[in-house]
Kinemage of the C-alpha trace (Angstrom):
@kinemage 1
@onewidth
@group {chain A} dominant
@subgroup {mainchain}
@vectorlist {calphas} color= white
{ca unk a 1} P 126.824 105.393 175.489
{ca unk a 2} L 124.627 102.396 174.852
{ca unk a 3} L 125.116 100.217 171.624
{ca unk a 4} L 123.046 101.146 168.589
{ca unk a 5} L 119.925 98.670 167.722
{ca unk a 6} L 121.237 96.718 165.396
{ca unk a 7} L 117.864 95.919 162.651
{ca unk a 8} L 118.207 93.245 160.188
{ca unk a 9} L 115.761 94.998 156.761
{ca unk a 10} L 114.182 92.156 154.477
{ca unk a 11} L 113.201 93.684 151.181
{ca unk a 12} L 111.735 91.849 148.937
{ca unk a 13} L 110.412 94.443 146.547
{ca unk a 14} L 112.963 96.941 146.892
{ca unk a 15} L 115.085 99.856 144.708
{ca unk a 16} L 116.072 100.331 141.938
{ca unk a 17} L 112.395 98.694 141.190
{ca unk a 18} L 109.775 101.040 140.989
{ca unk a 19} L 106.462 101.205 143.339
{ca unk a 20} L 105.222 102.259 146.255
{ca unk a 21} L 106.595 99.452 148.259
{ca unk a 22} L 110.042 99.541 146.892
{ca unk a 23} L 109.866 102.968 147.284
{ca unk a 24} L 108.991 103.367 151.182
{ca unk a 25} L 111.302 100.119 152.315
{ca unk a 26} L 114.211 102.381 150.752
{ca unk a 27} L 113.448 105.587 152.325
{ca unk a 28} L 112.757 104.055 155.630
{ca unk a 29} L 115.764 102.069 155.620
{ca unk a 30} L 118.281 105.477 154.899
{ca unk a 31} L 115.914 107.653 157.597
{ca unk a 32} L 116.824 104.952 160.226
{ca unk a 33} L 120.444 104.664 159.391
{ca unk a 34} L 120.303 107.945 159.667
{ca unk a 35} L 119.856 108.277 163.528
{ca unk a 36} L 122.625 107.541 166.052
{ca unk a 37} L 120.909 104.566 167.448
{ca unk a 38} L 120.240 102.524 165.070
{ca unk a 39} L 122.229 100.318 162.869
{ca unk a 40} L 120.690 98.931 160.190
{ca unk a 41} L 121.658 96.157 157.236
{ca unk a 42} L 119.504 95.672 154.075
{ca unk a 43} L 118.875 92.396 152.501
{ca unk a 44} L 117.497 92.187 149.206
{ca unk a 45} L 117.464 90.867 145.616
{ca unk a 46} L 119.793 91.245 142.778
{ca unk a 47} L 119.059 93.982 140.508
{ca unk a 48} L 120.626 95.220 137.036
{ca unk a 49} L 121.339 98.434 138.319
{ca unk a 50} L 122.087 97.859 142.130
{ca unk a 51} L 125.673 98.996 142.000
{ca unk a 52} L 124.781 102.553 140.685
{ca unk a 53} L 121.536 102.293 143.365
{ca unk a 54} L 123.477 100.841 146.717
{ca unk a 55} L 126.286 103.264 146.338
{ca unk a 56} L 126.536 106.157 148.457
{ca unk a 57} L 123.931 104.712 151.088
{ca unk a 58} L 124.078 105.295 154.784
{ca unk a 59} L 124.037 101.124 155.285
{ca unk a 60} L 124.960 98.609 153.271
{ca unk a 61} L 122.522 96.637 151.218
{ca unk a 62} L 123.455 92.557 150.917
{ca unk a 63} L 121.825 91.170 147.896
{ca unk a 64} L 120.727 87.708 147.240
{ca unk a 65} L 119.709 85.668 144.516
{ca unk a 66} L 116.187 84.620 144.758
{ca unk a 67} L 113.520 83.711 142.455
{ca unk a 68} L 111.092 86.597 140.716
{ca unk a 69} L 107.899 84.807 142.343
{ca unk a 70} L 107.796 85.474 146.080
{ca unk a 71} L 106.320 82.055 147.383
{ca unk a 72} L 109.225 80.410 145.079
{ca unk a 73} L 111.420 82.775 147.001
{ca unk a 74} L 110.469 82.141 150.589
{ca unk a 75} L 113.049 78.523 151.042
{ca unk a 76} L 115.968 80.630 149.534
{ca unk a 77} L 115.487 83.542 151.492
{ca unk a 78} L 114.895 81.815 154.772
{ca unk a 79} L 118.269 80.871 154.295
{ca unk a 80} L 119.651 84.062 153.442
{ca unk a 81} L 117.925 85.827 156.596
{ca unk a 82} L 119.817 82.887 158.670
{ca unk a 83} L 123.181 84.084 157.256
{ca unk a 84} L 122.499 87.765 157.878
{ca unk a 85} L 121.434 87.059 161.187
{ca unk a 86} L 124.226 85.187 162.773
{ca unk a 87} L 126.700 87.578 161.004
{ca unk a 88} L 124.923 90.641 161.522
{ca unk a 89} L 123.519 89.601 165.312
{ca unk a 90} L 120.172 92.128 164.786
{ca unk a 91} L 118.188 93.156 167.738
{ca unk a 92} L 115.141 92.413 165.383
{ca unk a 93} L 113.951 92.083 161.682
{ca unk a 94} L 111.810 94.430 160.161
{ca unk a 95} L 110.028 92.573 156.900
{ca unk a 96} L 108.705 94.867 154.491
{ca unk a 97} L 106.357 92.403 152.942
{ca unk a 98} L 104.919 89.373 154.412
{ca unk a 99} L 105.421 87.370 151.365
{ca unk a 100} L 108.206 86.252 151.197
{ca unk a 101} L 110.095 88.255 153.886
{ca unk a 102} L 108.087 87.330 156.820
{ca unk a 103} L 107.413 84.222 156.050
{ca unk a 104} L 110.804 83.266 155.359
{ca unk a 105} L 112.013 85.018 158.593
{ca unk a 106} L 109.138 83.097 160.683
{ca unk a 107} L 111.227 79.827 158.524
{ca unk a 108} L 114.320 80.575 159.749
{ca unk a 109} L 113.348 81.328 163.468
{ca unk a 110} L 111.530 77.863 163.475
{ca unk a 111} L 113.617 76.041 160.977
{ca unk a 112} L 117.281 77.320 162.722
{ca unk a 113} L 116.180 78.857 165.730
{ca unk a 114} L 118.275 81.985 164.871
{ca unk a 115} L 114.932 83.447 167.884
{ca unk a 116} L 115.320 87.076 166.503
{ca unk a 117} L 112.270 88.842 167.222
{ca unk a 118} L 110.764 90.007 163.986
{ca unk a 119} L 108.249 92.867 162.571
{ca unk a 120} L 106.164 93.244 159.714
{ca unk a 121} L 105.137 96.595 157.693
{ca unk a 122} L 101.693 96.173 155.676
{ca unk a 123} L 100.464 98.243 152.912
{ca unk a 124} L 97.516 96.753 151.768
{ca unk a 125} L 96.250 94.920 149.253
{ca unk a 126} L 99.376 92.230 149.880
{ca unk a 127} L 97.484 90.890 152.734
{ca unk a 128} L 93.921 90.290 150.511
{ca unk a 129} L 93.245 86.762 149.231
{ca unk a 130} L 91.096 86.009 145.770
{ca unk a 131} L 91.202 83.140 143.074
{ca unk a 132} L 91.326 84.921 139.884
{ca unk a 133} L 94.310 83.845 138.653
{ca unk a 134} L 96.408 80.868 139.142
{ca unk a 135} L 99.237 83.249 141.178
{ca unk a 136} L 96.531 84.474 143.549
{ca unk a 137} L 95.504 81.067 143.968
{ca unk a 138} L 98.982 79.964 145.041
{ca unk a 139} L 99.172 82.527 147.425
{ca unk a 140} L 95.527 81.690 148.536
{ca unk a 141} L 96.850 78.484 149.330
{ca unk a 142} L 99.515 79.744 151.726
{ca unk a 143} L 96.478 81.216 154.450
{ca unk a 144} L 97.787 79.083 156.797
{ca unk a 145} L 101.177 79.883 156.911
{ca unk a 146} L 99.949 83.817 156.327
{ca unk a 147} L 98.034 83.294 159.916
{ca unk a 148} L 101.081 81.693 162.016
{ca unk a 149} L 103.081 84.109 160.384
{ca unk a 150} L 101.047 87.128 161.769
{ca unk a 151} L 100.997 85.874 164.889
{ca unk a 152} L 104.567 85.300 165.169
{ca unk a 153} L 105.590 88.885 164.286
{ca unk a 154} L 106.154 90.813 167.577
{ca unk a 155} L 104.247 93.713 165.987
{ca unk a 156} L 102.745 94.407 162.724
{ca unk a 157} L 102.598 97.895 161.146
{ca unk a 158} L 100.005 99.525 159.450
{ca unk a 159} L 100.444 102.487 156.096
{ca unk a 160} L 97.477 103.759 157.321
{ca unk a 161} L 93.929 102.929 159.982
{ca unk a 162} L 92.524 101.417 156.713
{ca unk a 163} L 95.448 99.116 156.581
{ca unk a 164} L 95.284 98.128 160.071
{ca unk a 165} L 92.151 96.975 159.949
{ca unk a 166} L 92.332 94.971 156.399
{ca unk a 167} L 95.107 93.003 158.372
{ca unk a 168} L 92.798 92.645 161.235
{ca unk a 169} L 90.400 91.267 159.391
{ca unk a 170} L 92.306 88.927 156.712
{ca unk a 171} L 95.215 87.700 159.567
{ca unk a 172} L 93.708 87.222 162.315
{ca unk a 173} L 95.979 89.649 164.360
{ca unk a 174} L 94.565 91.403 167.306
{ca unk a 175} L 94.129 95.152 166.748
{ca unk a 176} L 96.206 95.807 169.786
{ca unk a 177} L 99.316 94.260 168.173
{ca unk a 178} L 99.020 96.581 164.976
{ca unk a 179} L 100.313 100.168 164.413
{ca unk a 180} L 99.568 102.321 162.478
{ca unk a 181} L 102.891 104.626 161.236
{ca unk a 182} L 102.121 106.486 157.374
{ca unk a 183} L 104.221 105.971 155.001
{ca unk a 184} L 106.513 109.273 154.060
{ca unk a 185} L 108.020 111.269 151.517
{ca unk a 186} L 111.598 112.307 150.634
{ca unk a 187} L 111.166 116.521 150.731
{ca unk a 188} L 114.915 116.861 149.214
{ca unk a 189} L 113.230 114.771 146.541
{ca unk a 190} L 109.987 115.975 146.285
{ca unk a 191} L 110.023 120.127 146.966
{ca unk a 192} L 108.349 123.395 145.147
{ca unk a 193} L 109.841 125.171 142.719
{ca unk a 194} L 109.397 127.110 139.489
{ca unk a 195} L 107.155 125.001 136.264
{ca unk a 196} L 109.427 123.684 133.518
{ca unk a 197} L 109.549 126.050 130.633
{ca unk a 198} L 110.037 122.774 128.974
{ca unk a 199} L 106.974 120.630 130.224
{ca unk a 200} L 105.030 123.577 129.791
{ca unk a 201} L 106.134 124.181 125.755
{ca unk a 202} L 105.797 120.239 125.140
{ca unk a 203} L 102.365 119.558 126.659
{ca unk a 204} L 101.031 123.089 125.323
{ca unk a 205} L 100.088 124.309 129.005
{ca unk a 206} L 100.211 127.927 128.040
{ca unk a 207} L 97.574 129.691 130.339
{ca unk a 208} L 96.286 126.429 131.043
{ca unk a 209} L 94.713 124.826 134.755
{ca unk a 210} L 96.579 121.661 134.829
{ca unk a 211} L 95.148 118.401 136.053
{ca unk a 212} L 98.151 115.700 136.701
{ca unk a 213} L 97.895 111.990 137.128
{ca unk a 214} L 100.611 109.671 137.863
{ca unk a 215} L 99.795 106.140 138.682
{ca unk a 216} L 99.644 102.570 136.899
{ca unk a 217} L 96.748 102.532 134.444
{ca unk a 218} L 94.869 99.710 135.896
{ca unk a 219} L 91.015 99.987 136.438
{ca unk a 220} L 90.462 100.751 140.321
{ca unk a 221} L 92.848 104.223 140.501
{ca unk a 222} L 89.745 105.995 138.895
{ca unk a 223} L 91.143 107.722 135.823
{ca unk a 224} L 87.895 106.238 133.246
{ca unk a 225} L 85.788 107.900 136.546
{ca unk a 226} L 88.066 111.509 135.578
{ca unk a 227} L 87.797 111.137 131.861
{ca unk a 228} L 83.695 110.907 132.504
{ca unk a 229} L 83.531 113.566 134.462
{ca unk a 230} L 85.631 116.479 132.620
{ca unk a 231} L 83.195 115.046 129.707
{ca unk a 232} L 80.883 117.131 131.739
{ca unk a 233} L 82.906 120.286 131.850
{ca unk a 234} L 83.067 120.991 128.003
{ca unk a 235} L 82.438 124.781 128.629
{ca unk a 236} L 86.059 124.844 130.242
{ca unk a 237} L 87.714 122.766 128.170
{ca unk a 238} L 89.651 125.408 126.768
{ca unk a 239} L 90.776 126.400 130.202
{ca unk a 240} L 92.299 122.771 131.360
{ca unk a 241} L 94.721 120.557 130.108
{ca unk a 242} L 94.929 116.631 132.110
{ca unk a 243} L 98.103 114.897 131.986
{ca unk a 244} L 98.147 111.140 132.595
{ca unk a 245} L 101.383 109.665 133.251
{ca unk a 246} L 102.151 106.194 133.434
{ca unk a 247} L 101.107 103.137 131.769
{ca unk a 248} L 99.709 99.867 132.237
{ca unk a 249} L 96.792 97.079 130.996
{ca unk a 250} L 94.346 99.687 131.201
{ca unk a 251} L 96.047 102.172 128.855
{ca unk a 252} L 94.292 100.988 125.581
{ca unk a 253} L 90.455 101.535 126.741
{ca unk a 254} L 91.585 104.649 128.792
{ca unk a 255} L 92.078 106.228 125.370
{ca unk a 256} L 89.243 104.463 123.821
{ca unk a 257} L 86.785 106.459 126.571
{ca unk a 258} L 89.063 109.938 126.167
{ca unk a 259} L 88.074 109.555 121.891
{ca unk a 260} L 84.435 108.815 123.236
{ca unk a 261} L 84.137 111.256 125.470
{ca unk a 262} L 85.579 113.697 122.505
{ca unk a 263} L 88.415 114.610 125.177
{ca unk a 264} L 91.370 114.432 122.608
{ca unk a 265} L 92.672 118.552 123.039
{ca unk a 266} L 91.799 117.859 127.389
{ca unk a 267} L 93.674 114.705 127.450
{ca unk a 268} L 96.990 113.639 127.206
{ca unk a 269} L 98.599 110.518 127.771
{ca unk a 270} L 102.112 111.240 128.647
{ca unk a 271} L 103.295 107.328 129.076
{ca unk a 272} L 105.913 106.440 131.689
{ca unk a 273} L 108.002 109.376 133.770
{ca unk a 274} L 111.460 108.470 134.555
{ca unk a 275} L 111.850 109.323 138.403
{ca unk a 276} L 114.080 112.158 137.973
{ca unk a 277} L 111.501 113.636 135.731
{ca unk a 278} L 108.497 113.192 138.730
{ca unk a 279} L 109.012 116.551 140.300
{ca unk a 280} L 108.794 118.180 137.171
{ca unk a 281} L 105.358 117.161 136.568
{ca unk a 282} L 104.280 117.748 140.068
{ca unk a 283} L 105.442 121.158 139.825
{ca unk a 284} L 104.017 121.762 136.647
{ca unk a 285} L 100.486 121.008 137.431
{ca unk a 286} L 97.707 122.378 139.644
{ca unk a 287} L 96.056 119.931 141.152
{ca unk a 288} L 96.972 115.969 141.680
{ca unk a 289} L 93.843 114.140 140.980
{ca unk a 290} L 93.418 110.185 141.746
{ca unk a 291} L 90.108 108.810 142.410
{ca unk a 292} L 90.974 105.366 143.115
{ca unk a 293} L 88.452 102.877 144.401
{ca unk a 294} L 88.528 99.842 145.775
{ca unk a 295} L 87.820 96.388 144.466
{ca unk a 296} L 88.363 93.331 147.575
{ca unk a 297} L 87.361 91.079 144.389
{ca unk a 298} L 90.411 91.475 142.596
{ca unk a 299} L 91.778 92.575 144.990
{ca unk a 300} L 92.685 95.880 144.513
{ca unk a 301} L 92.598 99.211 146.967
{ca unk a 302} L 94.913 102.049 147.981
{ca unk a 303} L 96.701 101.359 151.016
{ca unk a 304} L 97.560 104.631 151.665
{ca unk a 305} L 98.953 106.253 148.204
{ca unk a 306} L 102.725 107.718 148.474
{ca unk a 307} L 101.512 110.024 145.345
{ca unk a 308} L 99.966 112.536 147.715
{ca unk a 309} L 102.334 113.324 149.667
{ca unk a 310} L 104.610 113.248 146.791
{ca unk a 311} L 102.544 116.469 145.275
{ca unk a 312} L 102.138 117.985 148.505
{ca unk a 313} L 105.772 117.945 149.615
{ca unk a 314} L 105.426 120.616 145.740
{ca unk a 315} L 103.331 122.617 147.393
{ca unk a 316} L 99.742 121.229 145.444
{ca unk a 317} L 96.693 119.962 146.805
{ca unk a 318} L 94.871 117.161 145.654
{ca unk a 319} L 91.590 115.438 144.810
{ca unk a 320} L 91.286 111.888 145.629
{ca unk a 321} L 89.368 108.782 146.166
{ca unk a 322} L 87.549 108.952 149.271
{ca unk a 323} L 88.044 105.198 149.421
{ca unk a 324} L 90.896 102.920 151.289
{ca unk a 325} L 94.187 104.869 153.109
{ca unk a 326} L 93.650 107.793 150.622
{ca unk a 327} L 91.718 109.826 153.633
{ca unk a 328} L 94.926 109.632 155.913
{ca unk a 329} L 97.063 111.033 153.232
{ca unk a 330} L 94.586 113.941 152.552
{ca unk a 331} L 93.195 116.123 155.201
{ca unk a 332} L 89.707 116.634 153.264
{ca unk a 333} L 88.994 120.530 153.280
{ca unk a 334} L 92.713 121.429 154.556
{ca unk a 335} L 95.013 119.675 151.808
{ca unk a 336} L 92.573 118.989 149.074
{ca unk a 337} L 89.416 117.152 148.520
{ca unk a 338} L 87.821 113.732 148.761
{ca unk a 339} L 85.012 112.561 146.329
{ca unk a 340} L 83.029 109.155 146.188
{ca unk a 341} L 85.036 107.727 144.053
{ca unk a 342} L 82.234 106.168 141.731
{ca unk a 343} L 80.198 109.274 141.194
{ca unk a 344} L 81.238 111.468 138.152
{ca unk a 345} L 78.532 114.294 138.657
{ca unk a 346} L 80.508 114.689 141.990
{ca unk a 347} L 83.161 115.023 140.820
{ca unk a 348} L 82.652 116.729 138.274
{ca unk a 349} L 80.808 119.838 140.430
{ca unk a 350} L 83.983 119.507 142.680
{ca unk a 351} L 86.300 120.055 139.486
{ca unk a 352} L 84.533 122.905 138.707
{ca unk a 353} L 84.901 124.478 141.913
{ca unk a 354} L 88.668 123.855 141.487
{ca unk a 355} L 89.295 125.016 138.261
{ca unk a 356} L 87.305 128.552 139.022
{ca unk a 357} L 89.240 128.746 142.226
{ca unk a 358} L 92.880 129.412 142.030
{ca unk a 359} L 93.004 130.660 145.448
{ca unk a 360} L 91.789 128.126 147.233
{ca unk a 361} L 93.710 125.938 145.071
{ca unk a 362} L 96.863 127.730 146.816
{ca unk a 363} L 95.794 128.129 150.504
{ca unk a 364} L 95.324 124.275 150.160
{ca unk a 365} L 98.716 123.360 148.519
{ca unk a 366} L 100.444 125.301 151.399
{ca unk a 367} L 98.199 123.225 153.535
{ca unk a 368} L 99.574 120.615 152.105
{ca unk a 369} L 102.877 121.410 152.113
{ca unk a 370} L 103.078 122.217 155.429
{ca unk a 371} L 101.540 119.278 156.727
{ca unk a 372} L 103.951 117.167 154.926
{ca unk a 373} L 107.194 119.097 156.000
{ca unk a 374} L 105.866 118.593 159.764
{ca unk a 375} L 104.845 115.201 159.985
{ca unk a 376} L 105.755 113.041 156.753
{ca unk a 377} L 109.527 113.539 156.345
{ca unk a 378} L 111.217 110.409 156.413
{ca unk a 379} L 112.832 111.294 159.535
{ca unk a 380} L 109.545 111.729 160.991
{ca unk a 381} L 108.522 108.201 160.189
{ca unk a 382} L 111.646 106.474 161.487
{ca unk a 383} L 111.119 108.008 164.607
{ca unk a 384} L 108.167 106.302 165.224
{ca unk a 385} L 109.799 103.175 163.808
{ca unk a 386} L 112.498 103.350 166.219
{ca unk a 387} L 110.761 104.463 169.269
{ca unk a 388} L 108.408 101.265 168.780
{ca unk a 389} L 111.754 98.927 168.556
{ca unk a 390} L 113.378 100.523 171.408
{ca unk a 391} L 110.079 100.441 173.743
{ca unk a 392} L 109.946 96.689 172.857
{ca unk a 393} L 113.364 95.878 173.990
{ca unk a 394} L 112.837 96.943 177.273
């Protein structure tokens, strides 16, 4: 029997922290420790609550102490990937950001020679340059080092087409050397099951159509675009109840526009869900709803948008921005619905639809769950992770 791969994971944003990237760099790692051929080490950064976290895992995790800033982290960490890989001996190294993973692993290959081929995942909105703050300015600053980076990388992979070709066009990569593999979702996680008698008596969603948004409150994921539009459904308010869960800078003028808008008995801002609590809410609600847009100013744009799947792998369809990765994550007409994300009349008359609709609401959510349970497991996504390494080797 041949040797497993042996692939060296760089995680700079990575669990227990919270968000989307964190998220997918620890699923993906477990789904391709997982599999018989593969081998796979994690390196990452101290956290408070690592032991409880690493514990239990298929591979071990090796953490590090580097700086919170990533370009203050990239001389450390070069130095750290140049341990791992002479004790470890990887095949290749998979960087799940390119700042500072990548660019700390295209340090060490050129710094130490240590000539491990590596690989870079891209989400997004990591890849975008702007000035607007003295941080994004810094990281402006590093362009250079962004573009020999990118072309270093044996192969770069894309959350979704709209991904791929953001990283065409701000890294100067060829399209040929980036692919496109979705992110996934964890269905022993994330699966239906029966609303909580206890979400339903604390939000008063007796005989209620439940709207649910979970995101960061921050002004491109749409929810001031939501608020103005079920401002034009006042005739079913009585019908509807929209939860908004999470929190963030936009929070305070969110609630501002919900008072406005006379949207207080609609509207409810439920603050931050502890992850063990997320399925709950899916479960609890109707319809997922986020409308996010995108702003290349900022910058700020949905890569792809884990949250989808996340309510699909409950069985619920969604409404969603038709803007960035969000049309590879819904399957507009099959899994849910996509709306311009800047148009409230739209979405408004597509709200109404939905709410006067509960069985199309369902022959979408099992749409949705079905798509998810056949292509978007974890397992699913590591396959094409490891078919891609394997191929290369050869």
């Amino acid at each position: 029997m041949a040797k497993p791969f042996r692939l060296l994971i760089t995680a700079f944003d990575y669990r227990p922290r919270l968000g989307g990237v964190a998220t997918c760099a620890d699923h993906l790692a477990e789904a391709l420790a997982r599999r018989d051929d593969m081998d796979v080490l994690v390196l990452a950064p101290h956290h408070p609550d690592e032991k409880h976290h690493d514990q239990g895992r298929p591979f071990p995790v090796k953490r590090v102490t580097l700086p919170d800033e990533a370009f203050l982290a990239v001389t450390p960490f070069s130095w750290r990937i140049r341990r791992a890989a002479k004790e470890f001996k990887p095949n290749a190294i998979l960087n799940t950001l390119w700042l500072p993973d990548a660019l700390a692993t295209a340090a060490a290959n050129s710094l130490w020679g240590i000539a491990t081929p590596y690989y870079i995942l891209t989400h997004a909105v990591e890849v975008l340059e702007s000035n607007r703050t003295l941080k994004k300015r810094i990281r402006q600053s590093l362009q250079g080092l962004k573009y020999r980076c990118f072309r270093g990388a044996k192969k770069i992979f894309a959350v979704s087409d709209y991904t791929k070709h953001l990283v065409h066009q701000n890294t100067q990569s060829p399209l040929e050397k980036i692919v496109t593999v979705f992110n996934g979702v964890d269905t022993k996680e994330f699966y239906p099951e029966n609303a909580s008698k206890n979400l339903i008596e604390k939000h008063q969603l007796q005989g209620k159509t439940v709207l649910l948004t979970i995101s960061r409150l921050v002004p491109n994921k749409g929810v001031d675009q939501v608020l103005a539009a079920l401002a034009k459904l006042s005739p079913l308010s009585h019908y509807m109840k929209y939860l908004i869960c999470g929190t963030g800078p936009d929070e305070n003028r969110l609630r501002q526009l919900s008072s406005n808008y006379k949207l207080d008995r609609v509207v409810e801002f439920v603050g931050a869900v502890h992850p063990q609590d997320l399925r709950d809410y899916y479960n609890v609600c109707d319809v997922f709803l986020l409308v996010s847009r995108e702003d290349l100013n900022l910058p700020a744009t949905e890569g792809f948008g884990i949250v989808f799947l996340e309510a699909a792998a409950c069985g619920k369809p969604s409404i969603g921005g038709d803007s960035g990765g969000i049309p590879d994550a819904i399957k507009n007409g099959v899994t849910g619905w996509l709306v311009p994300p800047s148009n409230p009349d739209q979405l408004a008359n597509t709200l109404k639809s939905v709410l006067l609709d509960p069985v199309e609401r369902k022959k979408r959510g099992d749409a949705a769950l079905l798509r998810v349970r056949s292509e978007f497991t974890w397992d699913h996504i590591a396959e094409k992770f490891a078919r891609q390494f394997i191929e290369d080797q050869l």
